[in-house]
N, C-alpha and C positions, 0 to 999 in steps of 0.2 A: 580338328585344330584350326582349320584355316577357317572354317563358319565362325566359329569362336572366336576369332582375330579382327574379324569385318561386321561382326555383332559388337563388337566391345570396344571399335574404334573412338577413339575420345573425343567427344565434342567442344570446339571450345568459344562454342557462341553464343549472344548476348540475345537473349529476348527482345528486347526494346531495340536491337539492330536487325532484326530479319528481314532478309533478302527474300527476293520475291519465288517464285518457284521455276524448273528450269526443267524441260524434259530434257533424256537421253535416249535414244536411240540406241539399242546395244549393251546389251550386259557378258561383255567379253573383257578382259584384263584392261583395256586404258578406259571403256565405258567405267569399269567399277571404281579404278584409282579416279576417273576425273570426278566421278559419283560422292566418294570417300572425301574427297580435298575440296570439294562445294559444300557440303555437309557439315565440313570444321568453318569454313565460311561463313557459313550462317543460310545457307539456299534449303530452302523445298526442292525434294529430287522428287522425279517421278519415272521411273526407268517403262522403256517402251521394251518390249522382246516378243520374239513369234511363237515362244513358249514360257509365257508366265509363271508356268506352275511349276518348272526346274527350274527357274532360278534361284536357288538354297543358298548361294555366297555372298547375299548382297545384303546390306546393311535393314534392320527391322523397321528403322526409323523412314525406310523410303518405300515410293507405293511400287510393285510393279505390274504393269497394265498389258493388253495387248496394243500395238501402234496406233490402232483410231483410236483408242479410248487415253492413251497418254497422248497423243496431241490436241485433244481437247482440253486438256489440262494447261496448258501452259502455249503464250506465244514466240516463246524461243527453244527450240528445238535440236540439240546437238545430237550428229550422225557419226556415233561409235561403230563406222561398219563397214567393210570392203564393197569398193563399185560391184563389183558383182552381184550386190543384193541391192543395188540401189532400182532394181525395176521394180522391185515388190514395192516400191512409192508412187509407180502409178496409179493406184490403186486407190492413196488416198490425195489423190491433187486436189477435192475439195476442200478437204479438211488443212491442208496444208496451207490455203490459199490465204497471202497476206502476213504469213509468220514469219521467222527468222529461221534457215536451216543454215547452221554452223558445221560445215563441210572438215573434218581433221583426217580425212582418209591421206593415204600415201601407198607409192605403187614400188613393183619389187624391183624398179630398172628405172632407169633415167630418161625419158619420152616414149614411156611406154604403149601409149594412144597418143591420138593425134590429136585431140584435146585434152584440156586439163579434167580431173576428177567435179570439180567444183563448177567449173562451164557444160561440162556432161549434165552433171544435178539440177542445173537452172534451164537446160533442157528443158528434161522430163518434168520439173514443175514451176514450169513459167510461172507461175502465181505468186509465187513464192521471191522471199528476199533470202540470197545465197549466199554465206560471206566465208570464208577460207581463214581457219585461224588452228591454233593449236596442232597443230600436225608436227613440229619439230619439240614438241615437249615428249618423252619418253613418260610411259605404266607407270618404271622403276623410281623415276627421279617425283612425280608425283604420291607415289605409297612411301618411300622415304624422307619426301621433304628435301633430297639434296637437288637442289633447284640453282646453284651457284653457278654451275655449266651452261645450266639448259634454262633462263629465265628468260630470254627474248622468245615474245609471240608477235609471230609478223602476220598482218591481218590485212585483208581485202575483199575489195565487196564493191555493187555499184550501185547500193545505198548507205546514205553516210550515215543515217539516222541507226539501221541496222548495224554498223562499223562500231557506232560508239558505245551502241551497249554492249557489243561484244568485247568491246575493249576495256568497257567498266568492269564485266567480269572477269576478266585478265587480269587488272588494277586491286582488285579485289583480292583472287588468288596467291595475290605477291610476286607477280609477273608483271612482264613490262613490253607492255602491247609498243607495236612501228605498225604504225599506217605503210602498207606497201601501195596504193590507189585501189584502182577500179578491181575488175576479177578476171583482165586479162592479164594480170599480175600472177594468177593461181599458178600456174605451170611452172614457172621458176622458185616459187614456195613451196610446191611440190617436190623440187627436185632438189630442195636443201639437207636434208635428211640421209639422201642417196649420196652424196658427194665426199667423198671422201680424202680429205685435208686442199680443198681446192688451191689455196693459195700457196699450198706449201709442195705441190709437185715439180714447179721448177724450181726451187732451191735443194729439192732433195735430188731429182735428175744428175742438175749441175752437179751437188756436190759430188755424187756417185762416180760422173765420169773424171771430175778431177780427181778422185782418189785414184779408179783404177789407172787413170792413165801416169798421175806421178808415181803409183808403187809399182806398175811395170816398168815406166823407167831409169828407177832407182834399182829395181832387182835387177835391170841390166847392165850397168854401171858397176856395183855393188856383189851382186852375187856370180851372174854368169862372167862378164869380164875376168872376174879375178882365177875364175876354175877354166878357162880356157885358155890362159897365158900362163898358167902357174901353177895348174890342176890344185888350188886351193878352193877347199873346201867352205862358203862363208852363208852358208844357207841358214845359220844360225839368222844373221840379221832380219831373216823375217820378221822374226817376232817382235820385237822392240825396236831395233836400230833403223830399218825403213819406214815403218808406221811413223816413228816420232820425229821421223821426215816430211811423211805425206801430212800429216795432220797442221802441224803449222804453214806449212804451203796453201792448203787447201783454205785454213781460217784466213789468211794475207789476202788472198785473190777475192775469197769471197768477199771480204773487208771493201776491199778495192772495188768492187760490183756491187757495192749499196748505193758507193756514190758518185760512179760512171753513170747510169744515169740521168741523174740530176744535169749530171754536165753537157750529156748530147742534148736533154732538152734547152740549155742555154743556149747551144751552138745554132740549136735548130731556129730558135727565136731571134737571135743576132741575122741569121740566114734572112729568114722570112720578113724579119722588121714589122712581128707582131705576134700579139698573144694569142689572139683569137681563132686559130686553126690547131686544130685535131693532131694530137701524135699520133707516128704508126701504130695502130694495132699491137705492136711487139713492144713500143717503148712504153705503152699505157701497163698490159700488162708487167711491166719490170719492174715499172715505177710502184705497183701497187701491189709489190711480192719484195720491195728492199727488208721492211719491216721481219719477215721469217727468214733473208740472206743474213740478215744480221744475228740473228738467235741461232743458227746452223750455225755459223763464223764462230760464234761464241762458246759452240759446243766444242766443235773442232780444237779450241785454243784450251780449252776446259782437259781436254784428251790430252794438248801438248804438255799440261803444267805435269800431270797426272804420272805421265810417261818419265818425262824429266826427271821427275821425283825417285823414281826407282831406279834410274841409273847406278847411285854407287854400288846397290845389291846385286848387280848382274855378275851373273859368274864370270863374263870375258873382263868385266873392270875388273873385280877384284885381283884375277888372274896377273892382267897388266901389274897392276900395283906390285902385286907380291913379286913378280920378278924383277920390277925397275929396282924395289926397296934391297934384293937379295943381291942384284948386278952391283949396286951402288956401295955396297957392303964387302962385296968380293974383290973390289977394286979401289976400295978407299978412296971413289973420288965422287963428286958432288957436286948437281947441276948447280950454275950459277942463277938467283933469283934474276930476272930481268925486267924493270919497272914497265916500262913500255908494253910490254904482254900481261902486265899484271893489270893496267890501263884500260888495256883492248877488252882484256876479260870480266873487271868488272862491269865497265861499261855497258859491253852488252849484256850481264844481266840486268842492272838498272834500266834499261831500256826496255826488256822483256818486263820488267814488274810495274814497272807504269803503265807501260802500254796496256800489260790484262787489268788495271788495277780499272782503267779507264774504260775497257774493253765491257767491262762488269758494271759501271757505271751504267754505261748506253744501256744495256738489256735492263737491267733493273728499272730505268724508265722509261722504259718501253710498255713497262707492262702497265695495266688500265688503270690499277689500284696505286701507282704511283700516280700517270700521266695524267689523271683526274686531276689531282694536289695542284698541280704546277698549270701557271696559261702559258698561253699558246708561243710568248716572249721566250719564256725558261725552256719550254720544250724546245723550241727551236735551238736554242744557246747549245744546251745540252745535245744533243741528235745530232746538226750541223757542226758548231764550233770546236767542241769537243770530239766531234766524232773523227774529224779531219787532223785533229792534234791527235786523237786517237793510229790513224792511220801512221803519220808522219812516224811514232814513236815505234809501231810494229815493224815499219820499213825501214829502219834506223837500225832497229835490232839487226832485224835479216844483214843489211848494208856491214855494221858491226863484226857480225857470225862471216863473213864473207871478208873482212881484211884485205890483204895484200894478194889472196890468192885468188882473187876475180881475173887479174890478167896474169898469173901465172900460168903456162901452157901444162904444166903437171898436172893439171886436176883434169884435163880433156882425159878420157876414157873412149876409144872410138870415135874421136872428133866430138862426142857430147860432152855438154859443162856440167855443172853441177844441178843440182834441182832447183836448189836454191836462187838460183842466177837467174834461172824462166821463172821463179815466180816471182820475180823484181819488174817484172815487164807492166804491168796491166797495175800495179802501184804509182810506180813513178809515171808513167804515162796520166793517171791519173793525177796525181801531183802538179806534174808541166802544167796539165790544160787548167787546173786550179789556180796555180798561180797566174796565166795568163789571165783568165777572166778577172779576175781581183785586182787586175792594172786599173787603174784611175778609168782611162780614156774607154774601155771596155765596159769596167762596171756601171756608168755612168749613163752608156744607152741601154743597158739591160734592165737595168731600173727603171728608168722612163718606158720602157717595152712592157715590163712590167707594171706600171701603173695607168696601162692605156692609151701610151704615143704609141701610133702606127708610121710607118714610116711612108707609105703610098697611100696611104688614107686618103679619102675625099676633105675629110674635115680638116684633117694636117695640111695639105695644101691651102688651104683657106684663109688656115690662121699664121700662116705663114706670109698672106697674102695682106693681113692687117683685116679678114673678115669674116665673119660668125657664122656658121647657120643654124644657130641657134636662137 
C-alpha cells in the first residue's frame, strides 16, 4: 500500500520548467517527503543511501545510488541523516569538495554538543560549502501539503552564493526562506524545533500562579471562612462561583501587564534622557511576550463570558429564586424597584460588553492575517489607543461590580477584601502612570527622547551652544 502511494504520487510539473537535479542523502521518512515535494517541483532527485537495493518506498521516477555515485550527480547535495552518521562522509571529502551540503539534521535536546550539527559537518568536510536550512519543516506537513504552520525556512551558511540557491529551492517549494547570516547562526536554528512555546511560558507561568493564588484566596474568604464561623457548608462554589472569580481577575491583571511595560520603558527613557541604552534583560524579555499576555487575558475573559452565561441554571440560583418568589407570595409583600441599583446594574454590564467587545477586537488584530491588512499607523491606533480604552472600560466594570461596598468594612472576611479589590491595584496603577505621561510637559520630552534628543549628549551640548559637529 504504502509503495503504491509513493509510486503513484502526482506530479505536477511543466517540462519546459525543469529544475535542475538535486541529490539527497538519506532515504528515511523527511529524505523521502522532501524527495516527493521536489519531484511535484519539477527537480531531478537522485537519492544517495548505504543500501540501494532496499530501498522499495521511494518514488520509480528517482535514481537511487550509493553516496559517491549520487554525489557525482549533482552539486547540491541535501543530508537527510542523523550526525551520527555523518562520519561515513569522511570518506568521500573528495567528492564532496566545492558542493553545497544542506545540513536539515536536528538533535534530541536543546545544546546537546558543543557545536552545532552543521559547524560539526563543515568540519569533517572543509571543502565543502555547509548551509543549515530546512530542519524546522516536519516529514508530515511536506507529504500533506499543510505547510500553513510550518512554511518559514530559516537558512545559513558562510557562502552567500550557496545561501541563495538554497533558498531558490525554498521559494520553489512554496516556502519562504530568512536569511538567519553566517553558520554561527546553526545552533540557535537547531534549537527552534526543540522549544517549546518559547514566548509563551511566561505568560502561561504568570497566569498559573494568579489563578492559583486568587482561587486559594477566594476558597478562603468564601468557602473555609464561612464553615468555621457558621459550620456552613459552601464547597459548592468551587465549581463556578470562585472560578468566575479567578478568571476575570486573572484577564484585568494580565490586561494591565501588556501595558506596564511599555510604561517602565517610558520611565526608564525620561530617567536616562535617551533612547540609546539597552533595557534590563527582564524588561526586553516582557516587552516581547505582551503580544501572548494578551491572547492568555483574552482567553481568560473568553471563560468569564462563558461562566456568566450559565449562572441562571445553577441549581443554588434557581434555588434562591424559588424561595424569594414563594417568601414574597406567603407574605404578600413586594420588593420595591429601585432605579439607582437598576443604574448600577446595567451599567456594569454595558461596561463588561464593550470592554470584551474591544477585548476581541485587539486579538483579532493581532493575528498576521489581519495585522498584514492594516500599517503600521492603524496597528498602532488599534493595539495602543484602543487597547488602553480597552483597559479603562474592564476597570470600570470591575470599579462598577464593586459599588459602595469597596469601603464598607462588611466585606473584610479576616481582615481580607474582596478579590476584586487586589485586582484593581496593578490597573489603576497602570492608569495613574498613563495619564501622567500623556501630560503635555512630559509627553513632549518623551517624544523628542524618542526621536534622538539626548539629553547629555555631546552633540546636545553643542547645539545648544549655537554649534554643529556636523
Amino acid at each position: 500500500m504504502e509503495k503504491a502511494h509513493a509510486d503513484g504520487f502526482p506530479l505536477t510539473t511543466d517540462s519546459s520548467e525543469k529544475q535542475g537535479v538535486v541529490c539527497i542523502f538519506g532515504t528515511g521518512d523527511f529524505g523521502k517527503s522532501l524527495g516527493l515535494k521536489m519531484l511535484q517541483c519539477g527537480y531531478s532527485i537522485v537519492f544517495g543511501s548505504r543500501n540501494p537495493q532496499v530501498s522499495s518506498l521511494l518514488p520509480r521516477v528517482a535514481e537511487v545510488l550509493s553516496y559517491s555515485e549520487a554525489a557525482s550527480k549533482s552539486d547540491i547535495i541535501i543530508l537527510a541523516m542523523h550526525r551520527e552518521h555523518y562520519d561515513s562522509l569522511t570518506e568521500l571529502v573528495d567528492c564532496l569538495k566545492g558542493k553545497v551540503l544542506v545540513d536539515v539534521s536536528n538533535n534530541r535536546k536543546i545544546n546537546q554538543y558543543p557545536e552545532s550539527n552543521a559547524e560539526y559537518l563543515a568540519q569533517l568536510v572543509p571543502g565543502a560549502h555547509v548551509v543549515k536550512a530546512f530542519n524546522t519543516i516536519s516529514a508530515w506537513a511536506l507529504q500533506s501539503g499543510t505547510l500553513d504552520a510550518s512554511r518559514q525556512v530559516f537558512v545559513c551558511g558562510n557562502d552567500s552564493k550557496a545561501k541563495h540557491r538554497v533558498m531558490d529551492i525554498a521559494r520553489t517549494l512554496g516556502l519562504t526562506p530568512l536569511d538567519q547570516g553566517s553558520l554561527m547562526a546553526a545552533s540557535e536554528i537547531e534549537n527552534y524545533p526543540l522549544q517549546l512555546f518559547p514566548m509563551w511560558r511566561f505568560p502561561f507561568y504568570l497566569s498559573s500562579v494568579l489563578c492559583v493564588f486568587f482561587f486559594v484566596y477566594c476558597a478562603i474568604r468564601e468557602v473555609i471562612y464561612p464553615y468555621v464561623n457558621g459550620k456552613t457548608d459552601a464547597t459548592y462554589r468551587l465549581a463556578i462561583s470562585i472560578p468566575n472569580r479567578v478568571f476575570p481577575i486573572t484577564a484585568l491583571i494580565l490586561l494591565a501587564l501588556v501595558y506596564l511595560p511599555g510604561i517602565l520603558a517610558a520611565i526608564l527613557q525620561l530617567y536616562r534622557g535617551t533612547k540609546y541604552r539597552r533595557f534590563p534583560n527582564w524588561l526586553d524579555h516582557w516587552m516581547l511576550c505582551r503580544k501572548q499576555l494578551g491572547l492568555v487575558a483574552l482567553g481568560f475573559a473568553f471563560l468569564h463570558v462563558i461562566y456568566t452565561l450559565v449562572i441562571p441554571i445553577r441549581y443554588y440560583v434557581r434555588w434562591r429564586l424559588r424561595n424569594a418568589t414563594i417568601t414574597q407570595a406567603l407574605t404578600n409583600k413586594d420588593s420595591p424597584f429601585i432605579t439607582s441599583y437598576a443604574w448600577i446594574n446595567d451599567s456594569y454590564l454595558a461596561l463588561g460588553i464593550l470592554g470584551f467587545f474591544l477585548f476581541l477586537l485587539l486579538g483579532i488584530t493581532s493575528l498576521p492575517s489581519v495585522s498584514n491588512m492594516v500599517n503600521w499607523r492603524e496597528f498602532r491606533f488599534v493595539q495602543s489607543k484602543l487597547g488602553y480604552l480597552t483597559l479603562v472600560l474592564c476597570t470600570a466594570h470591575t470599579l462598577v461590580y464593586g459599588g459602595k461596598r469597596f469601603l464598607s468594612p462588611l466585606i473584610l472576611r479576616w481582615s481580607l477584601p474582596s478579590a476584586y479589590i487586589l485586582a484593581l491595584i496593578i490597573p489603576c496603577a497602570v492608569l495613574v502612570l498613563k495619564l501622567i505621561l500623556i501630560m503635555p510637559c512630559i509627553d513632549k520630552t518623551l517624544t523628542r527622547i524618542r526621536q534622538g534628543w539626548e539629553r547629555n549628549s555631546k552633540y546636545t551640548q553643542s547645539a545648544l551652544k549655537g554649534k554643529s559637529d556636523i
